[in-house]
N, C-alpha and C positions, 0 to 999 in steps of 0.2 A: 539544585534546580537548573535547569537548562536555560539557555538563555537564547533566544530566536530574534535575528532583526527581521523587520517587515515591512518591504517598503511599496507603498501602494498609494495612488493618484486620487484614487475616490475615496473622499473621506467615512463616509457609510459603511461600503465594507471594510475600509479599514480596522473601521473601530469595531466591527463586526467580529472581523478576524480576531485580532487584539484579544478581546473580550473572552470570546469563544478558548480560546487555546489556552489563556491566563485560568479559565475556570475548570475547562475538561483537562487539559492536557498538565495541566498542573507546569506553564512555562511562563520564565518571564520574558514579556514582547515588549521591545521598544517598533514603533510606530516612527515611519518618516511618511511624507506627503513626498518627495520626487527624488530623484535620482541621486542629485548635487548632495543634497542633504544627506541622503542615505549613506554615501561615500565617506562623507564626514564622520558621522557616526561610525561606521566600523573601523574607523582608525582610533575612536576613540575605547572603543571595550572592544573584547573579547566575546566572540558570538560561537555559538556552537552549531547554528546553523541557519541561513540566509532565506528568503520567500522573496523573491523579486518580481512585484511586474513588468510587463514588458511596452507598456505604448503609456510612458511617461513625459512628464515637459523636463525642461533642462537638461535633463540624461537619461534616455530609455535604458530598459533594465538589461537588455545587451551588451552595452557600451560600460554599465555600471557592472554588470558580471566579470567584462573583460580585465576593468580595472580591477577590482578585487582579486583577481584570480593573480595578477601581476605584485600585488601583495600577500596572498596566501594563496598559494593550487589547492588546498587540502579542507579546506574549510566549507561541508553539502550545499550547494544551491538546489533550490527548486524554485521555477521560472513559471509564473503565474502570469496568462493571457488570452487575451478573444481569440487571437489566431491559432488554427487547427490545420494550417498547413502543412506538409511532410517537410516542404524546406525551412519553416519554422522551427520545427522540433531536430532538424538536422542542423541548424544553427543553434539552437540551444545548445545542444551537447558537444557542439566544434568547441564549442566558448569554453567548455569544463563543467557545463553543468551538468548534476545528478540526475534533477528529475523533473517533467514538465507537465503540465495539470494546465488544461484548459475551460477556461469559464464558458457557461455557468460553471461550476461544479461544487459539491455536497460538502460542509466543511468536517462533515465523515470522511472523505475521501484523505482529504486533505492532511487531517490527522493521522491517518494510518500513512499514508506517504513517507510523513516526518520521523513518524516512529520507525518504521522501516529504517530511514535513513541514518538515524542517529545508531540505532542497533549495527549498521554495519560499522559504521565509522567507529564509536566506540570498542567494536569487538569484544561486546557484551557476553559474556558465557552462558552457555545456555541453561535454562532451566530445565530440572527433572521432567517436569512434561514437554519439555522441547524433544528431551534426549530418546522418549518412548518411542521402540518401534514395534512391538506387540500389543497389538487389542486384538479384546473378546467382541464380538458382535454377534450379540443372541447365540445360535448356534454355528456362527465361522469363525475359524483364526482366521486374524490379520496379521500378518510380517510385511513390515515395511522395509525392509533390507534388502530383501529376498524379493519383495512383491509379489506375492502369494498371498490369496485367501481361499483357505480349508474350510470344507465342509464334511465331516467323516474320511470316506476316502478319497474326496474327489477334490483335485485343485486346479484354480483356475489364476494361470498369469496374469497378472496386470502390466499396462505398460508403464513408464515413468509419470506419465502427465496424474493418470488415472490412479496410483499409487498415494502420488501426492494429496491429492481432491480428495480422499477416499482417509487420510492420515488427518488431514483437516476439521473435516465433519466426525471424526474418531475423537480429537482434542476438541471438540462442541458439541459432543455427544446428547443430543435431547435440549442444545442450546443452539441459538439462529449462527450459524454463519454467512455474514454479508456476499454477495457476489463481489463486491468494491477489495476486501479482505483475500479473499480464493485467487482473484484476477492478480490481485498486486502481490500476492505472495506466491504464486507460481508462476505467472506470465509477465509479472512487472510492468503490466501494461493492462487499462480495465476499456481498453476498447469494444468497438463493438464488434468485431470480429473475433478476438478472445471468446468476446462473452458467447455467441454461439458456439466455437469449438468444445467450453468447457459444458455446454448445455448436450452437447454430442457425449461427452466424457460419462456425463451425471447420468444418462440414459442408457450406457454400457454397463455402470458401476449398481444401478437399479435391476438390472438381468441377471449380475453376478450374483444378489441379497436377496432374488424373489424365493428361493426354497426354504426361508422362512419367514410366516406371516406376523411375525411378533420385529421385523425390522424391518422400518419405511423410512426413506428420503422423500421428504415432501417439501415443496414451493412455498416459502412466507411471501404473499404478494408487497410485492415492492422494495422489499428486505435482502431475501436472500434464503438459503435452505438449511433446512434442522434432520438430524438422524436420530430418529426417534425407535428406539429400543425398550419394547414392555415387559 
């Protein structure tokens, strides 16, 4: 079991988090209320990956990153805050951190982050369906190596973004894939600028599949999009 500190001022979501992550994510959270404390704690165990706020009393989560980072460089931060700043998030990542997630946010979000982050630090090996770069779709080959999808004789390039988005919805074939999931795993980033470039993608990759009526990409409102093959 992975073990995640969490250090957060407001006790609500704290234990919000906590709770959440201990039942979905199958981790153990230790829970601090501010800065000081948090620091104390990670010299006391072994964390596999850090969630810090940022506009804490005693030791804001910047100050507390720094110091961490001066005891381990190596150890994932993700920097949890109000502030949506560019100089923000460009001080977050001076400091050594991973990755920055701005409140509100979904604690879907937040979970794929982690899981993201741990996969890489780990250098977890991929699974058999990570490894696929061949699907069938209704009546196209996909090759995602190549980036190509065949129709009889007719092929049409894809670029890389679109490849991806398209390999995606291939591995959740007729199951939702989130926009939060597409964003962070191609753009590493679920802004709202992503989000329309990849909504420009979704609407090329829909022109490439229309010559056959037996495969749609369609909108789950609120969720995110499913590739529905009859």
């Amino acid at each position: 079991m992975k073990k995640i500190l969490l250090v957060e001022d407001d006790a609500n979501l704290g234990l919000l988090l906590q709770d959440y992550l201990q039942l979905k994510g199958k981790f153990d959270v230790i829970l601090c209320k501010d800065g000081e404390e948090g620091l104390r704690t990670f010299t006391k165990h072994v964390f596999d990956l850090l969630i810090l706020d940022v506009m804490m009393p005693k030791k804001d989560g910047f100050t507390l990153g720094k110091d961490i980072r001066k005891i381990n460089p190596n150890v994932p931060i993700i920097f949890a805050t109000a502030k949506g700043m560019i100089e923000d998030k460009t001080q977050a990542f001076n400091l050594g951190g991973d990755d920055y997630i701005t409140k509100p946010f979904r604690i879907e979000e937040l979970l794929l982050r982690i899981n993201a982050l741990l996969k890489r630090s780990s250098g977890t090996e991929k699974t058999d369906e990570e490894k696929q770069t061949s699907f069938k779709i209704g009546r196209y080959t996909f090759d995602y190596t190549s980036q190509i999808i065949t129709i009889g004789e007719t092929l049409q390039k894809l670029s890389t973004k679109e490849a991806e988005l398209l390999r995606l919805l291939c591995m959740r074939k007729n199951e939702v894939l989130t926009r939060e999931e597409a964003l962070l795993n191609i753009w590493h980033d679920d802004n709202y600028f992503n989000g329309r470039s990849m909504d420009v993608f979704l609407s090329k990759i829909r022109k490439y599949l229309k010559d056959d009526p037996n495969v749609e990409i369609i909108n789950v409102h609120g969720r995110g999009y499913k590739l529905l093959i009859n």
